[in-house]
C-alpha positions as CSV (number, residue, x, y, z in Angstrom):
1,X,0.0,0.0,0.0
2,X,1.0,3.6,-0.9
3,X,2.3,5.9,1.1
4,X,1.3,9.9,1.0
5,X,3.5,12.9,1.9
6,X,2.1,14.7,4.8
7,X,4.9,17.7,5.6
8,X,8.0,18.2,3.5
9,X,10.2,15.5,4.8
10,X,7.5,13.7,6.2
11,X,5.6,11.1,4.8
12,X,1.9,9.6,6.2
13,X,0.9,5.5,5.8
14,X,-2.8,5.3,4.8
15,X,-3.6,2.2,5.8
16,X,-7.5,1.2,6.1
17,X,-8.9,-1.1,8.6
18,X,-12.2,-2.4,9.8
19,X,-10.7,-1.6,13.5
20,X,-10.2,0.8,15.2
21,X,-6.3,0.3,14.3
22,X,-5.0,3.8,13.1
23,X,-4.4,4.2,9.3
24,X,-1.2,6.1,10.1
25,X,1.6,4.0,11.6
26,X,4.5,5.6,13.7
27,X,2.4,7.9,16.0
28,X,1.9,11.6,15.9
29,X,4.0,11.9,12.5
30,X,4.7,16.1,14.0
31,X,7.7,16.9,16.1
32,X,6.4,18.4,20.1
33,X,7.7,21.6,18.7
34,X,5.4,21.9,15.5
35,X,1.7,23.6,16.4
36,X,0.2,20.4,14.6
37,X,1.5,17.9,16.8
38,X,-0.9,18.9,19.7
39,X,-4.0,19.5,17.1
40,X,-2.7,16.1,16.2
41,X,-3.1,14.7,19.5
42,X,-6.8,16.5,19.8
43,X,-7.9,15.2,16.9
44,X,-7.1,11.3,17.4
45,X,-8.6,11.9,20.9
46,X,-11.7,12.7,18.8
47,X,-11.4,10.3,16.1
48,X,-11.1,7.0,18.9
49,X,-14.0,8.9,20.6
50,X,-16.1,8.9,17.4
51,X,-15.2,5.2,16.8
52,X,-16.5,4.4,20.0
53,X,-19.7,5.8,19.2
54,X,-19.9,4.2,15.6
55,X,-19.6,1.2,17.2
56,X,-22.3,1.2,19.2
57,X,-24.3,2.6,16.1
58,X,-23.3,-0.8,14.5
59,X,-23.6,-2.5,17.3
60,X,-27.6,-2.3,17.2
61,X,-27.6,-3.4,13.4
62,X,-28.9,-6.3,13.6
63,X,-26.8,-9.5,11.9
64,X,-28.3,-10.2,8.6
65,X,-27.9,-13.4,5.9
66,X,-29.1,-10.8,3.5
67,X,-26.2,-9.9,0.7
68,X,-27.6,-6.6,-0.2
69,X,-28.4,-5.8,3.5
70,X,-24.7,-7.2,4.7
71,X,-23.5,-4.9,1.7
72,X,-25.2,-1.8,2.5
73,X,-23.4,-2.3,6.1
74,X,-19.9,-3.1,4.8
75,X,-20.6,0.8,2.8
76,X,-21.9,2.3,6.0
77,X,-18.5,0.9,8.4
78,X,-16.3,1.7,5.7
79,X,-17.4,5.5,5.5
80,X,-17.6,5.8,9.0
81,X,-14.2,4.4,9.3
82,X,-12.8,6.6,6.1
83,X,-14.9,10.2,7.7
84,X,-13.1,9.6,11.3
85,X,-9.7,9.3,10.2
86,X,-10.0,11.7,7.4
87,X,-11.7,14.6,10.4
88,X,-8.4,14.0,12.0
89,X,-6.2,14.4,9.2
90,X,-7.9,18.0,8.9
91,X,-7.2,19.4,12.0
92,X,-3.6,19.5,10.7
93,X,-4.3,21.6,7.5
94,X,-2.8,25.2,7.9
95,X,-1.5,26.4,4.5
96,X,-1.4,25.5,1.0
97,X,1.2,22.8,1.1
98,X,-0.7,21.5,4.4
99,X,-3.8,21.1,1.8
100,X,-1.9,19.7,-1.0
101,X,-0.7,16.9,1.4
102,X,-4.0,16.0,2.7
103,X,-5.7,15.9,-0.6
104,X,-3.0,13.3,-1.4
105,X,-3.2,11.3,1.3
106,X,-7.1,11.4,0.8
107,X,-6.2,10.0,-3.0
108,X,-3.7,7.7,-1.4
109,X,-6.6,6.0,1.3
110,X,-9.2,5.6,-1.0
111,X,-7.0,3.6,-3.4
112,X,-5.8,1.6,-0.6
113,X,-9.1,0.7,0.7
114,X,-9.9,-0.5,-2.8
115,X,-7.5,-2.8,-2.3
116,X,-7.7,-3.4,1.4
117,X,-11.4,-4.8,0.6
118,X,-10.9,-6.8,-1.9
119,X,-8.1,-8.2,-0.1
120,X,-10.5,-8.4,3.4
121,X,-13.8,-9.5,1.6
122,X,-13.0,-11.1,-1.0
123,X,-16.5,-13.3,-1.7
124,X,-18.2,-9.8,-1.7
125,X,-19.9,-8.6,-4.6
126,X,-17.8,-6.7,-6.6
127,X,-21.1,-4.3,-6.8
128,X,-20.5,-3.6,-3.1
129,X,-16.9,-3.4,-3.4
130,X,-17.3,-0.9,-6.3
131,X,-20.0,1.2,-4.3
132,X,-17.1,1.3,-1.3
133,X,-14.7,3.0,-3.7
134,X,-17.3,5.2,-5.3
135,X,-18.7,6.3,-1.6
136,X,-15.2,6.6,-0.2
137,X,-14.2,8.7,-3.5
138,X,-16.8,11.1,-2.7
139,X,-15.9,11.1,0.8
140,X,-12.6,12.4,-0.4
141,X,-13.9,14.5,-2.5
142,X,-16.2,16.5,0.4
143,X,-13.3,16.5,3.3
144,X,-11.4,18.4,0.2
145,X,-13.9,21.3,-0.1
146,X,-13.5,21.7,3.6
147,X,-9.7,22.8,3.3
């Protein structure tokens, strides 16, 4: 999976996961001295906060044999999932080149989740899988606007 430049110098995984398993490896990727490490910090406070409560959302879905139904859910974690960590990686954005990176590393996520799901569910219908990348493309697409 691709990695995405977050800072000059700096680079961010985007690694998706149906956890609650951060999609950026190696900890708060800012130095104590930067102004983004403690918005950094903040943020992933919120994020895990936000997970808990998506879980109990999900929690009261009830289990379903149903493909379309099971489908429909897969969608539902996988933007919830994709919105949390992509909120966090927001709070970081102060300036052009701050934007630049996180547009990237939104490109970079979406096509690893693409991957990561076909990889993780791989007797899913490709329908669902391609409504996954289409959601999670739009995803990207409205975290963008908010820069």
């Amino acid at each position: 999976m691709a990695t995405s430049r977050c800072t000059p110098g700096t680079t961010l995984s985007a690694v998706p996961r149906w956890s609650h398993r951060d999609p950026v490896e190696g900890g708060n990727p800012y130095a104590a001295d930067d102004p983004r490490h403690g918005a950094w910090i903040r943020a992933t406070a919120a994020a895990r906060a936000a997970l808990a409560r998506h879980d109990q959302v999900l929690a009261a879905v009830p289990a379903t044999q149903d493909a379309q139904a099971y489908g429909r859910n897969l969608v539902r974690l996988a933007r919830m999932r994709f919105d949390t960590w992509a909120r966090r990686g927001l709070a970081t954005v102060d300036g052009d080149d701050a934007r630049r990176n996180y547009e990237a590393w939104l490109r970079t996520y979406v096509a690893n989740w693409r991957e990561y799901v076909a990889d993780t569910c791989p007797h899913v219908a490709p329908a669902v899988r391609d409504e996954i990348h289409a959601c999670l493309r739009r995803r990207a697409k409205h975290w963008t606007k908010q820069t």
